[in-house]
N, CA and C atoms of all chains as a GROMACS GRO file, in nm:
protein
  582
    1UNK      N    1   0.085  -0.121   0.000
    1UNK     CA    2   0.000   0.000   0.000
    1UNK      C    3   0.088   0.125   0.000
    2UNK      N    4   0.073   0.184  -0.116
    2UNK     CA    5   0.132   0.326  -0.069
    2UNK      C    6   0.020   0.464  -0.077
    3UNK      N    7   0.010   0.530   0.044
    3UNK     CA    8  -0.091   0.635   0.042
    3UNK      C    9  -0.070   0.773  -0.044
    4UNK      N   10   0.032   0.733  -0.118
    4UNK     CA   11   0.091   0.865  -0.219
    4UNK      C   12   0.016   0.825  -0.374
    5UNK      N   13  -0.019   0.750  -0.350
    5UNK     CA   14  -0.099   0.678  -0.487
    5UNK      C   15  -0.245   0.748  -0.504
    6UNK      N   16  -0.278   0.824  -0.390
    6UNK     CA   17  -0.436   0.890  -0.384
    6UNK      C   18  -0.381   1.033  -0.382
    7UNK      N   19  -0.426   1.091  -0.425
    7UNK     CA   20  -0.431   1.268  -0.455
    7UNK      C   21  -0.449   1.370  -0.387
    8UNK      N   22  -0.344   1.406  -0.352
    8UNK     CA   23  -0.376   1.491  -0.185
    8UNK      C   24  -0.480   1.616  -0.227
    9UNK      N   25  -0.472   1.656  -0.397
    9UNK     CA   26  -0.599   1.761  -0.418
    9UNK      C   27  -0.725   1.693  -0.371
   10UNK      N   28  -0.745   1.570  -0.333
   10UNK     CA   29  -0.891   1.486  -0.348
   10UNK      C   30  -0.901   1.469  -0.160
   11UNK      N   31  -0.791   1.508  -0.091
   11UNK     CA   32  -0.808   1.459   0.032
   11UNK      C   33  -1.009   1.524   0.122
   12UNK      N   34  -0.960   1.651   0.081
   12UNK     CA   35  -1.097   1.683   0.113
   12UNK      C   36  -1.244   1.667   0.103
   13UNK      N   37  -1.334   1.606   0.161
   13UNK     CA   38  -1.488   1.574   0.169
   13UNK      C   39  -1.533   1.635   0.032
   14UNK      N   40  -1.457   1.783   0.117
   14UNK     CA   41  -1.548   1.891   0.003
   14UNK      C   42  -1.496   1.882  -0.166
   15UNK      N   43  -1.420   1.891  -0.164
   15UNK     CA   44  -1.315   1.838  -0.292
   15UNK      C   45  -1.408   1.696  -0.352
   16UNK      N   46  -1.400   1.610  -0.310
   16UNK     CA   47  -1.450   1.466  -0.325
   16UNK      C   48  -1.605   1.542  -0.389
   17UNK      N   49  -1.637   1.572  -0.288
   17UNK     CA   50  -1.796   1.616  -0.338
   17UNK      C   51  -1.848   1.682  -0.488
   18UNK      N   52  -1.713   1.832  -0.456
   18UNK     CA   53  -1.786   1.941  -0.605
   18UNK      C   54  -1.765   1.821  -0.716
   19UNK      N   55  -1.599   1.706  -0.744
   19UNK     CA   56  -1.560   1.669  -0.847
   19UNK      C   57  -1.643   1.547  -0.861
   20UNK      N   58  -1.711   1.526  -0.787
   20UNK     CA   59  -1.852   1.388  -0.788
   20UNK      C   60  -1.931   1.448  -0.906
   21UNK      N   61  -2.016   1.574  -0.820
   21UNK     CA   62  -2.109   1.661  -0.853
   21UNK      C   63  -2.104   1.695  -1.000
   22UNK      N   64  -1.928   1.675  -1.077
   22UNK     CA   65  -1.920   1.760  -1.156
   22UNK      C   66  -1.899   1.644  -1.249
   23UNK      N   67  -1.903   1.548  -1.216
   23UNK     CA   68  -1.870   1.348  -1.299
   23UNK      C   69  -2.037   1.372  -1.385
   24UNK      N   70  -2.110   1.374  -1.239
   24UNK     CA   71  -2.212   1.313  -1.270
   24UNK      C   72  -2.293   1.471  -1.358
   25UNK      N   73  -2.266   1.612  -1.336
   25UNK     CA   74  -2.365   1.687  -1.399
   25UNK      C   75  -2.262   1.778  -1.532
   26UNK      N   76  -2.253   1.784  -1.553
   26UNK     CA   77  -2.123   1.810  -1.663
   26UNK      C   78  -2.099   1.971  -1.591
   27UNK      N   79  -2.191   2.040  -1.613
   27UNK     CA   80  -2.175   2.223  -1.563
   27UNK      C   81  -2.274   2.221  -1.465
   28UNK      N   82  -2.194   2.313  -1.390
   28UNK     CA   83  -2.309   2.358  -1.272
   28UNK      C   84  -2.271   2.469  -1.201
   29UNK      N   85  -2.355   2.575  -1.129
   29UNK     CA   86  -2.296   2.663  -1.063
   29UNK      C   87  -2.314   2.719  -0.965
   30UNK      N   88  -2.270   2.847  -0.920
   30UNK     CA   89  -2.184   2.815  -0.755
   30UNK      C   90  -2.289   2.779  -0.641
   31UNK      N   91  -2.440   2.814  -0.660
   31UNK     CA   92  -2.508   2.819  -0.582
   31UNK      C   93  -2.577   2.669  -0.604
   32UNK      N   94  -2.560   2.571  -0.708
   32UNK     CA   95  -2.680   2.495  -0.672
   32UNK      C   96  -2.511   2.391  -0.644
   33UNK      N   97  -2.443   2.429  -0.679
   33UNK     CA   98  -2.297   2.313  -0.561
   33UNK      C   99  -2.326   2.318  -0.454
   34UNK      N  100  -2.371   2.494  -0.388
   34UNK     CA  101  -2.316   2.501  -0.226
   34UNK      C  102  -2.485   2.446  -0.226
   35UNK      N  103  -2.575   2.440  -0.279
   35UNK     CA  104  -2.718   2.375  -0.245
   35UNK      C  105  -2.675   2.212  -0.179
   36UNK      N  106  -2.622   2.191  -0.345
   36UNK     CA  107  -2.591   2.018  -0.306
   36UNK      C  108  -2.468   1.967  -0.191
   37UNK      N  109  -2.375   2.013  -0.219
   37UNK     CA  110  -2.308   2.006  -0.074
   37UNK      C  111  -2.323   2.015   0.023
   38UNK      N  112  -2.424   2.123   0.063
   38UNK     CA  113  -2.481   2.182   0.185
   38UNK      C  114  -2.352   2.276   0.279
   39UNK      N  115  -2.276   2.326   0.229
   39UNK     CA  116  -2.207   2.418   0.288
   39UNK      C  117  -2.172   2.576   0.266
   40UNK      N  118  -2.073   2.623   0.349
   40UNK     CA  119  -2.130   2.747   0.309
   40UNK      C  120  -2.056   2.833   0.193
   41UNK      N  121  -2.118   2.954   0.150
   41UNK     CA  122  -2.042   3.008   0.032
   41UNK      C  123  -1.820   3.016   0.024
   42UNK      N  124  -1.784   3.035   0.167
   42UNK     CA  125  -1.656   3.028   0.180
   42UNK      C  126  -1.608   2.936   0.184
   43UNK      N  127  -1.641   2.836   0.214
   43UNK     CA  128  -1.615   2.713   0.232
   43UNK      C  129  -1.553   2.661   0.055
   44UNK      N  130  -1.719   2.657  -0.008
   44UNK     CA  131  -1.708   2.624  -0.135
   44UNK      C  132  -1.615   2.683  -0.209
   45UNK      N  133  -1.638   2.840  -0.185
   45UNK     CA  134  -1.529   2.878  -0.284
   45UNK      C  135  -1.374   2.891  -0.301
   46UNK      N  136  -1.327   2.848  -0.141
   46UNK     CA  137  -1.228   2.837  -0.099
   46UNK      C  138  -1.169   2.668  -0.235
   47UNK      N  139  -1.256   2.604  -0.197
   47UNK     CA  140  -1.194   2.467  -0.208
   47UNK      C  141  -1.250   2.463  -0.409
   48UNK      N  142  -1.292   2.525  -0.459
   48UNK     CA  143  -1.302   2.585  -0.587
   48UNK      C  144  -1.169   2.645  -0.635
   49UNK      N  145  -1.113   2.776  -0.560
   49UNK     CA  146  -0.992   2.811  -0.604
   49UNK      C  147  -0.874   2.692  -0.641
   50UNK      N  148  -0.853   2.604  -0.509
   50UNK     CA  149  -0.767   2.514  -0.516
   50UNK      C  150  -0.770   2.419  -0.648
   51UNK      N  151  -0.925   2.343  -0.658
   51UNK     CA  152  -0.923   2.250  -0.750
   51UNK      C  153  -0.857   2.339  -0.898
   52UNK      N  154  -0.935   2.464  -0.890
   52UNK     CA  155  -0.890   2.565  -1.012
   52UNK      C  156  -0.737   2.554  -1.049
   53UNK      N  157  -0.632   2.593  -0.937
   53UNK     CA  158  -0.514   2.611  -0.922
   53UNK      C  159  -0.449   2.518  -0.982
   54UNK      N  160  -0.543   2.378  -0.989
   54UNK     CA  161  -0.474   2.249  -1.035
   54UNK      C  162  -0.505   2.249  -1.139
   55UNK      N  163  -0.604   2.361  -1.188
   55UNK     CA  164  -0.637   2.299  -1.348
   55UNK      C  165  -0.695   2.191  -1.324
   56UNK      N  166  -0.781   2.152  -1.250
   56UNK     CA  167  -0.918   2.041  -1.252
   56UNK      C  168  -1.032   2.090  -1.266
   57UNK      N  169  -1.074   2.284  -1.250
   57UNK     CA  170  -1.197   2.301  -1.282
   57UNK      C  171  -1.180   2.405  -1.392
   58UNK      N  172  -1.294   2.419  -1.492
   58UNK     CA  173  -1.302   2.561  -1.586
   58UNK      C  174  -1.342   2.645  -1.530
   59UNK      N  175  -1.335   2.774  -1.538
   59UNK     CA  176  -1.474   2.833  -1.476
   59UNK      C  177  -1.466   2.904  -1.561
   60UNK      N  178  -1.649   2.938  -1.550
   60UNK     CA  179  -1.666   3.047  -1.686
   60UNK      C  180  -1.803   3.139  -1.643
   61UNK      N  181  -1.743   3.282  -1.690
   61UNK     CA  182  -1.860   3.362  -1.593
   61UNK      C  183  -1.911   3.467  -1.707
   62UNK      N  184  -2.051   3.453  -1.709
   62UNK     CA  185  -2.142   3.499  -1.736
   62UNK      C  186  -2.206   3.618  -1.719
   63UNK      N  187  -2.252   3.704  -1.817
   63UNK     CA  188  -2.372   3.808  -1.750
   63UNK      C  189  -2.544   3.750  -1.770
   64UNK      N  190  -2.601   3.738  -1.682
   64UNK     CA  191  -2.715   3.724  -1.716
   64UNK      C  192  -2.815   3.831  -1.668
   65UNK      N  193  -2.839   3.953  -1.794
   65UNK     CA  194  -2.902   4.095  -1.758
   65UNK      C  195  -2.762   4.137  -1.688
   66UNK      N  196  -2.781   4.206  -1.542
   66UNK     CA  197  -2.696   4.289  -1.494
   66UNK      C  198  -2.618   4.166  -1.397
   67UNK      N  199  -2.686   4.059  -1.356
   67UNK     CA  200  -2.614   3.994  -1.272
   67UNK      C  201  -2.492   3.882  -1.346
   68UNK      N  202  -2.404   3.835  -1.282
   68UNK     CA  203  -2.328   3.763  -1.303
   68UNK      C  204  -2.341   3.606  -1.294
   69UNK      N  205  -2.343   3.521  -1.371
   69UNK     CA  206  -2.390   3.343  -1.359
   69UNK      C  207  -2.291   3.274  -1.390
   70UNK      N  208  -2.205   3.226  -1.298
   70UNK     CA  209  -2.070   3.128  -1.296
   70UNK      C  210  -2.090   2.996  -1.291
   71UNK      N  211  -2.026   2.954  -1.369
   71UNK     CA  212  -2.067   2.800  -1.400
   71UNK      C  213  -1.927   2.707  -1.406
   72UNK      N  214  -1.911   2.608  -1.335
   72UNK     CA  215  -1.796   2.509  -1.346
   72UNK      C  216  -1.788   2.350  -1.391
   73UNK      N  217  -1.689   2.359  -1.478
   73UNK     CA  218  -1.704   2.202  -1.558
   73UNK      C  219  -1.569   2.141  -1.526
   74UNK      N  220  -1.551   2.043  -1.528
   74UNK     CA  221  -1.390   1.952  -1.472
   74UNK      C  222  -1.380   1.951  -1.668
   75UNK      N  223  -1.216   1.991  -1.613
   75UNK     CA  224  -1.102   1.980  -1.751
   75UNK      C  225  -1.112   1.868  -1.757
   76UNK      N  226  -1.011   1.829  -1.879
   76UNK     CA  227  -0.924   1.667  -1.939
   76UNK      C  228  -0.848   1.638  -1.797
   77UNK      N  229  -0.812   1.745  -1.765
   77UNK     CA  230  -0.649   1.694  -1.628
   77UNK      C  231  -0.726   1.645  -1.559
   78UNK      N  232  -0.836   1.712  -1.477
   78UNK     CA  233  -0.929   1.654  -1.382
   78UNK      C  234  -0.987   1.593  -1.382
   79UNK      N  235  -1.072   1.551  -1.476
   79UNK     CA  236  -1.134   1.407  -1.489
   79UNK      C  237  -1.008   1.274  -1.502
   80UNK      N  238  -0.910   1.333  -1.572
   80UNK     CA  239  -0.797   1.213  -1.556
   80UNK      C  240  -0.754   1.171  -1.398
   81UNK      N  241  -0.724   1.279  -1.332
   81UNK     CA  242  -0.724   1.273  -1.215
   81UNK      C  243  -0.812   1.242  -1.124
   82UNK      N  244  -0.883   1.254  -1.142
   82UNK     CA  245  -1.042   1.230  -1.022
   82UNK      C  246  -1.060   1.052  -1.088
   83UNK      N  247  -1.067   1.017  -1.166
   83UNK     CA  248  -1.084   0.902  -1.227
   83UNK      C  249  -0.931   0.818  -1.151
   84UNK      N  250  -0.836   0.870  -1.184
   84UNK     CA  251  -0.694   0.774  -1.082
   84UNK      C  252  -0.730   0.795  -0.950
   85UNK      N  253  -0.740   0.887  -0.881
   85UNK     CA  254  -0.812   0.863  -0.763
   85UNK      C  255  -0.895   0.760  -0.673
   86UNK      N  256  -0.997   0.809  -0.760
   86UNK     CA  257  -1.103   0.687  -0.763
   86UNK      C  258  -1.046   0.528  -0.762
   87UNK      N  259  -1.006   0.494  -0.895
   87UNK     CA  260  -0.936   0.375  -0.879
   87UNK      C  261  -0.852   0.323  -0.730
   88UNK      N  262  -0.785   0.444  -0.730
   88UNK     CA  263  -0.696   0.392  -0.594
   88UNK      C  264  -0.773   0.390  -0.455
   89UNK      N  265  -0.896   0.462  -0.466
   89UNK     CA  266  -0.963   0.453  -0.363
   89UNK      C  267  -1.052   0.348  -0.322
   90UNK      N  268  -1.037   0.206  -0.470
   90UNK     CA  269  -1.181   0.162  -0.499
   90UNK      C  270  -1.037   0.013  -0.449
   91UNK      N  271  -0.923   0.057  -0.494
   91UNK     CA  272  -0.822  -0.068  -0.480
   91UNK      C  273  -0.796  -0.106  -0.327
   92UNK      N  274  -0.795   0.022  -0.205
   92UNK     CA  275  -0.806   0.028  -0.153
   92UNK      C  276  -0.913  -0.033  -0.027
   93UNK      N  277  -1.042  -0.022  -0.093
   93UNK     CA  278  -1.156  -0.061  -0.046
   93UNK      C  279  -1.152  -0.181  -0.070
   94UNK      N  280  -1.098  -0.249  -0.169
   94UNK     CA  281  -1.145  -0.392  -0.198
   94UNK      C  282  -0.976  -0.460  -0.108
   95UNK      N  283  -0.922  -0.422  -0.077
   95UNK     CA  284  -0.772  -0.487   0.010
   95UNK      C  285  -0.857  -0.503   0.177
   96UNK      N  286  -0.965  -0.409   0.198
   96UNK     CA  287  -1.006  -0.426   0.319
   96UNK      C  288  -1.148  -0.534   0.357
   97UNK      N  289  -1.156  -0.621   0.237
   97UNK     CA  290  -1.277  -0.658   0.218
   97UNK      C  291  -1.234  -0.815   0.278
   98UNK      N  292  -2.618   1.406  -0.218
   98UNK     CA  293  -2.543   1.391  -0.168
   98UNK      C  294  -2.456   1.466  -0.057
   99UNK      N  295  -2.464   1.435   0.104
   99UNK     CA  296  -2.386   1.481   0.146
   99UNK      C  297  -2.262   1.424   0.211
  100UNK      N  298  -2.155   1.565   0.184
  100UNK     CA  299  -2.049   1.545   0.202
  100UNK      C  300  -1.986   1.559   0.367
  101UNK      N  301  -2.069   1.561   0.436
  101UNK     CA  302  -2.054   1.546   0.568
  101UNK      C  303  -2.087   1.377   0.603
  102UNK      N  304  -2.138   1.310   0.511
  102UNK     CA  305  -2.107   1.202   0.532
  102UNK      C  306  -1.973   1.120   0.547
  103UNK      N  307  -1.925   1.185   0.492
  103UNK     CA  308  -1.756   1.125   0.512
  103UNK      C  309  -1.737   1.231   0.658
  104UNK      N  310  -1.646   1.104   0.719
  104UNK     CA  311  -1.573   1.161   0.889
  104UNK      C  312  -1.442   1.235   0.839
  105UNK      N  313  -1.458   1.382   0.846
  105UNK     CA  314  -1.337   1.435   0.892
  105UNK      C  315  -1.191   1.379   0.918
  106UNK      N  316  -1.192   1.287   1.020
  106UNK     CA  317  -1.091   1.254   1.076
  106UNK      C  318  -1.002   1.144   0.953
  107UNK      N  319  -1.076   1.124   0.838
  107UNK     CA  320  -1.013   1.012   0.761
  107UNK      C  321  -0.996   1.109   0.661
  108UNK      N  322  -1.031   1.214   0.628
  108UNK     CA  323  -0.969   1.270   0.515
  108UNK      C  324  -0.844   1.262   0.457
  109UNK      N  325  -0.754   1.267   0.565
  109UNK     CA  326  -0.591   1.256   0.475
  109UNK      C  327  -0.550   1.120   0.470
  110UNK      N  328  -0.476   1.115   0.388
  110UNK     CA  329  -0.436   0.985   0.320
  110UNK      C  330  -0.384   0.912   0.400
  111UNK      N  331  -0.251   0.959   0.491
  111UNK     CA  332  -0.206   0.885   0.568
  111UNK      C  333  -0.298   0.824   0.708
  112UNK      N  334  -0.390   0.879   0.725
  112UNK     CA  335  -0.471   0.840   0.834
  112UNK      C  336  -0.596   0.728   0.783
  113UNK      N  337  -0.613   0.734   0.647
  113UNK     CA  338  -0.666   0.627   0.578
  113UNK      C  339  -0.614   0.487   0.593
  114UNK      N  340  -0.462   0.496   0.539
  114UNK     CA  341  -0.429   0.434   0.543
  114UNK      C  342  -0.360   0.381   0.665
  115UNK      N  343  -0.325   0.435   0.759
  115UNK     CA  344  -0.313   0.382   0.918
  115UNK      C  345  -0.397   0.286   0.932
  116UNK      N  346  -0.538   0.331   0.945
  116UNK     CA  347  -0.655   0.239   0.960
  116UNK      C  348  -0.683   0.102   0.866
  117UNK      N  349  -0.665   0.159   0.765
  117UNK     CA  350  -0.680   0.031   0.645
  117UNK      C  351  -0.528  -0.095   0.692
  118UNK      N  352  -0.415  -0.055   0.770
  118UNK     CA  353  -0.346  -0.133   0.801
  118UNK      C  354  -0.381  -0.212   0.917
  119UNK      N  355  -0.425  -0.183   0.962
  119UNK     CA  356  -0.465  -0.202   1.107
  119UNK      C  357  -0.595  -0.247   1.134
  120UNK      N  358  -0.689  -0.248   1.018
  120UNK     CA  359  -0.806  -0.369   1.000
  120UNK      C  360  -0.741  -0.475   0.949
  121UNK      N  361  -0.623  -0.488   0.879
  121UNK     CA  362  -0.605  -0.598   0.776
  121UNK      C  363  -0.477  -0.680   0.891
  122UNK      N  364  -0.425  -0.599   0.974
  122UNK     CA  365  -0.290  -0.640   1.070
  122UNK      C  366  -0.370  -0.591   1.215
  123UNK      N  367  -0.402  -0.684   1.261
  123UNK     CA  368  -0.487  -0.647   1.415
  123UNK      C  369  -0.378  -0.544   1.502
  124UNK      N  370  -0.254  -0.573   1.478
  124UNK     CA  371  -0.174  -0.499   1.577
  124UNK      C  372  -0.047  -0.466   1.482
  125UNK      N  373   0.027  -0.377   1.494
  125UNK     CA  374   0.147  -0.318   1.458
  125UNK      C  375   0.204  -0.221   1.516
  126UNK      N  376   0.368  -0.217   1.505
  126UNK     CA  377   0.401  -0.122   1.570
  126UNK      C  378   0.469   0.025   1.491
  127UNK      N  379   0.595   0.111   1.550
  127UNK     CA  380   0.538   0.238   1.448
  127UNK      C  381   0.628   0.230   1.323
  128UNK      N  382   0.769   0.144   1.330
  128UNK     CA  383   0.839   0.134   1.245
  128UNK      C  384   0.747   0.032   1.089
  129UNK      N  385   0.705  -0.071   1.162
  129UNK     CA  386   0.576  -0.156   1.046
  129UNK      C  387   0.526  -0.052   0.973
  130UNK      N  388   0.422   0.057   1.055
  130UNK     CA  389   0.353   0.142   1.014
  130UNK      C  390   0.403   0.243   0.918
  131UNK      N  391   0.545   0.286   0.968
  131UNK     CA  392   0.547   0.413   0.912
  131UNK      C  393   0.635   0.304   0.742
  132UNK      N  394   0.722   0.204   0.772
  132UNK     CA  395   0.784   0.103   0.636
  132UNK      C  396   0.634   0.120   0.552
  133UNK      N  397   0.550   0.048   0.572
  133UNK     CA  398   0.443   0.053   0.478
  133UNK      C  399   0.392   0.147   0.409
  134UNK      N  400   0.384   0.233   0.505
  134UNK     CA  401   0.296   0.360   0.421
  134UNK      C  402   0.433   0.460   0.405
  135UNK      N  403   0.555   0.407   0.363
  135UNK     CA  404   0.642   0.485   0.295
  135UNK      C  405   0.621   0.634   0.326
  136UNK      N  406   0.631   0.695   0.503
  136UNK     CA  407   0.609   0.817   0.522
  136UNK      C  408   0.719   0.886   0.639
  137UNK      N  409   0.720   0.960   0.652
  137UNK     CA  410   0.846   0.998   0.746
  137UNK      C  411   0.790   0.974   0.937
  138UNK      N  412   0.896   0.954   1.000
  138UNK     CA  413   0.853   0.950   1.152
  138UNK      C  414   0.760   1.037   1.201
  139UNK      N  415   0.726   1.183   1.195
  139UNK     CA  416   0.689   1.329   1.193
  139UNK      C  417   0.562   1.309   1.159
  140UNK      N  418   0.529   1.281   1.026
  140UNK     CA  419   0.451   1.226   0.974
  140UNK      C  420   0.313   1.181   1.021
  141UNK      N  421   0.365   1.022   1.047
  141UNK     CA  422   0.319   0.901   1.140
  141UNK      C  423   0.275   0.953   1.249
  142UNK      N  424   0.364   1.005   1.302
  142UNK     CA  425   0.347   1.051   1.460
  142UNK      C  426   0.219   1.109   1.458
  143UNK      N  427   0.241   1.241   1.368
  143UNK     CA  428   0.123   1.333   1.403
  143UNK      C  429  -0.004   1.312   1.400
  144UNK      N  430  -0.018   1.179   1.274
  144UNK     CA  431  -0.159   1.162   1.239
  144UNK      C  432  -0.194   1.023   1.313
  145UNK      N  433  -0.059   0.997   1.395
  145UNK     CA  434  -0.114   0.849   1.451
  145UNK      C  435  -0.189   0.947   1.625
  146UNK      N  436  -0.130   1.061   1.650
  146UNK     CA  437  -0.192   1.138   1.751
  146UNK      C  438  -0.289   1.176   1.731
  147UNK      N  439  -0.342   1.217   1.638
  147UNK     CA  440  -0.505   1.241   1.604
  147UNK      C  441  -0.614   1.145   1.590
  148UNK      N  442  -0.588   1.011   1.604
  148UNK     CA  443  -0.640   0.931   1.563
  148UNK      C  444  -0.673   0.892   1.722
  149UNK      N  445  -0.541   0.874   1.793
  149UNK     CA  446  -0.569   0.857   1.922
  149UNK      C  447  -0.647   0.953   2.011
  150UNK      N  448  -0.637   1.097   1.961
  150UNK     CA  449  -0.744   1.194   2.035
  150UNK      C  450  -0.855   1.148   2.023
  151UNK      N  451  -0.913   1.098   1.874
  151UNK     CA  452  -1.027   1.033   1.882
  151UNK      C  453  -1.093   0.925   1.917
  152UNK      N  454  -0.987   0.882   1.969
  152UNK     CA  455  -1.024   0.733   2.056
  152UNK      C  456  -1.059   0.650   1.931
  153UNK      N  457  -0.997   0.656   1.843
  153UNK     CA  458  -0.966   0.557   1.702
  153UNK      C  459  -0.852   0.411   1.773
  154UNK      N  460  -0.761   0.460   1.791
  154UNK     CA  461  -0.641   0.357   1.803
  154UNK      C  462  -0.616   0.301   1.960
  155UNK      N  463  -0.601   0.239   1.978
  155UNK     CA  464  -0.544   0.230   2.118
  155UNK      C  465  -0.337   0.160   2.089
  156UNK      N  466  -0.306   0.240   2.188
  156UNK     CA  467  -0.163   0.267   2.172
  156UNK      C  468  -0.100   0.188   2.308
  157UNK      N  469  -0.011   0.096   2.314
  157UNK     CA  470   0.062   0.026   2.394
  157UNK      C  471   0.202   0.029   2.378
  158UNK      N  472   0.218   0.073   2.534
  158UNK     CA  473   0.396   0.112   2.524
  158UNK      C  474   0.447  -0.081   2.626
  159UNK      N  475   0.575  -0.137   2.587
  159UNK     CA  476   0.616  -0.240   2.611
  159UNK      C  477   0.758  -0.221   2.636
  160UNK      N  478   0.847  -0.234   2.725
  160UNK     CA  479   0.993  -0.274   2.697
  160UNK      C  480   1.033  -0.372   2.633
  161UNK      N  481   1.115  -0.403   2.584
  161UNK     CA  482   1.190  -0.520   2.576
  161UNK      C  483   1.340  -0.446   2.590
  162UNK      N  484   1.410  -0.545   2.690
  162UNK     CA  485   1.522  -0.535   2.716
  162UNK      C  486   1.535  -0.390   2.788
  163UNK      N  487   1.566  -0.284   2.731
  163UNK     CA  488   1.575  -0.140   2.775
  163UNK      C  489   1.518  -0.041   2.647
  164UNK      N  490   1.468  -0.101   2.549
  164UNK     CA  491   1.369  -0.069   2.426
  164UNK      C  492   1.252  -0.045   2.408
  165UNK      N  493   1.183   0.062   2.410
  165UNK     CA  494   1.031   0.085   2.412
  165UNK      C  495   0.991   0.013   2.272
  166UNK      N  496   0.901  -0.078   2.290
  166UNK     CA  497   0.814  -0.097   2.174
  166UNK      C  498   0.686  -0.061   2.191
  167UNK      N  499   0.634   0.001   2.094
  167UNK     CA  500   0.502   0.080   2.090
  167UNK      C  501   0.388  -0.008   1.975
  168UNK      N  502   0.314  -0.022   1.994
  168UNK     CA  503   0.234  -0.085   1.905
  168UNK      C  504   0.057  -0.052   1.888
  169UNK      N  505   0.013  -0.038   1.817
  169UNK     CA  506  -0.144   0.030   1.817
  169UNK      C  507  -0.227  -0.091   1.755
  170UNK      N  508  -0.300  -0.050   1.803
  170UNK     CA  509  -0.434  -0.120   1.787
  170UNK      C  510  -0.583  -0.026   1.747
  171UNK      N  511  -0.651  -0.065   1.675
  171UNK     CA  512  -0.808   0.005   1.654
  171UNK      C  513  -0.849  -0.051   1.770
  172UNK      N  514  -0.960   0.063   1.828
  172UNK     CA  515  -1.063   0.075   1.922
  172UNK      C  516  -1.217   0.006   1.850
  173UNK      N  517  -1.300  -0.025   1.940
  173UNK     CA  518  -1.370  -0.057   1.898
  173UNK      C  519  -1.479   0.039   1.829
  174UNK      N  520  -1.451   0.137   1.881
  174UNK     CA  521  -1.539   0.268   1.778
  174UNK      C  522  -1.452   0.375   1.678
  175UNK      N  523  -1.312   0.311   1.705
  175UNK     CA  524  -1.257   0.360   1.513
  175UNK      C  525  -1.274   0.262   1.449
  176UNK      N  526  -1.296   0.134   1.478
  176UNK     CA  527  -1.355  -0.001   1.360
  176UNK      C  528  -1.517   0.087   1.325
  177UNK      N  529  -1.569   0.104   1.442
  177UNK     CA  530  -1.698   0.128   1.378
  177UNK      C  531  -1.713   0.309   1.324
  178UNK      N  532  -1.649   0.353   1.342
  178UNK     CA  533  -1.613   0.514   1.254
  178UNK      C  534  -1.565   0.497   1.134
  179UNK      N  535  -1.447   0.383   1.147
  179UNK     CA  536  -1.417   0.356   0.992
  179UNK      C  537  -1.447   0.279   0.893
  180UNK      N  538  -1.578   0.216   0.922
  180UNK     CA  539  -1.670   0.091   0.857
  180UNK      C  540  -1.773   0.197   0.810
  181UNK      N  541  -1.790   0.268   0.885
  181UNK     CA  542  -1.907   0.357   0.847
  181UNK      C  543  -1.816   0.499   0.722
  182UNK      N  544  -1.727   0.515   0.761
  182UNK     CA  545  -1.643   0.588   0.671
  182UNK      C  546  -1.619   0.518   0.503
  183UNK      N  547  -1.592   0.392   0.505
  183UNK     CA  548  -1.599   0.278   0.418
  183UNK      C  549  -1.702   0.285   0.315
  184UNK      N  550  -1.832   0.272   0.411
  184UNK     CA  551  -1.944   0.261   0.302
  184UNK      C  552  -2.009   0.364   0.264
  185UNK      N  553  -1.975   0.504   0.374
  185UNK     CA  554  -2.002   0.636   0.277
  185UNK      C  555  -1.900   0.635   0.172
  186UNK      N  556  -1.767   0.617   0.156
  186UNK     CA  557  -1.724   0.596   0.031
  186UNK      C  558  -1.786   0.513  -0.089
  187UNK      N  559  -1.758   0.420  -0.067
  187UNK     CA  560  -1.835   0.320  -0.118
  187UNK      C  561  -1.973   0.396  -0.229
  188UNK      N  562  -2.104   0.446  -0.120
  188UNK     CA  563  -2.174   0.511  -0.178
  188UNK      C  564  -2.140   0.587  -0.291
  189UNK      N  565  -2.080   0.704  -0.248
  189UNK     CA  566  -2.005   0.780  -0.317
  189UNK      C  567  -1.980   0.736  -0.511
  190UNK      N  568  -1.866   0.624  -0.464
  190UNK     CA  569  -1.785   0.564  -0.624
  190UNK      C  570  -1.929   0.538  -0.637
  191UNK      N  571  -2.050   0.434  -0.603
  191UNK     CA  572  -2.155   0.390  -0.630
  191UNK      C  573  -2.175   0.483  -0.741
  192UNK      N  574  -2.198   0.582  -0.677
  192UNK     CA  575  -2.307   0.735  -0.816
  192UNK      C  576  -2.159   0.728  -0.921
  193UNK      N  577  -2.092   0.730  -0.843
  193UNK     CA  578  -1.997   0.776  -1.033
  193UNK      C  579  -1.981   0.672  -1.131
  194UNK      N  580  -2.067   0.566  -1.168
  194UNK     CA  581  -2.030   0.467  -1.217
  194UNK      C  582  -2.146   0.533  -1.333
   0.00000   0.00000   0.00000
């Protein structure tokens, strides 16, 4: 077992969560994440910057009328990554079975 | 999906994998621990102390000769924190398939 094989960008709940969120809905944005997560706006957007930093999320911002509508989709890197993750998390699970 | 379903306390990798050794090896001590999960003494230490704040591990100090041997063990409610940690994962990969 080596624990360097899982992705220290993925260590976080919250992390785990938006890049779930973002497997299963292709775009989505900031408010119906922090809906589905259930946490709060700093929280989310904190752990948004990071995945960003890695180049695992797009973001792309919008005017809609006068207000602003931000929307986030996982890159090629990040789905490559969230997908090795996974694996190692799933190799993991099945060593404890 | 929520992401408070996953426990806090297993988020980082190395504390994953502490536990995942230590369901599969009833007992070990810190040199086993830290050889396996290929991590530094510092390391080990810190996250094997957090684990014990939570009354995850139980920790036994032994001589031999004039040699402390130290060796840990899961508690019976970090087996059941981390069984339950398990199958909120579990869930989790479930949806991304």
């Amino acid at each position: 077992m080596n624990v360097n094989d899982l992705n220290k960008a993925f260590e976080s709940r919250v992390r785990l969560g938006i890049m779930s969120a973002l497997v299963v809905n292709e775009r989505m944005d900031f408010n119906s994440l922090k809906e589905l997560l259930g946490i709060t706006d700093g929280n989310l957007a904190s752990h948004i910057a990071a995945l960003e930093k890695e180049e695992y999320l797009l973001v792309e911002k919008k005017f809609i009328g006068k207000k602003t509508n931000t929307t986030y989709q996982i890159t090629k890197k990040g789905n490559k990554a969230f997908k090795e993750h996974i694996q190692q998390l799933e190799k993991l699970l099945k060593k404890l079975k």
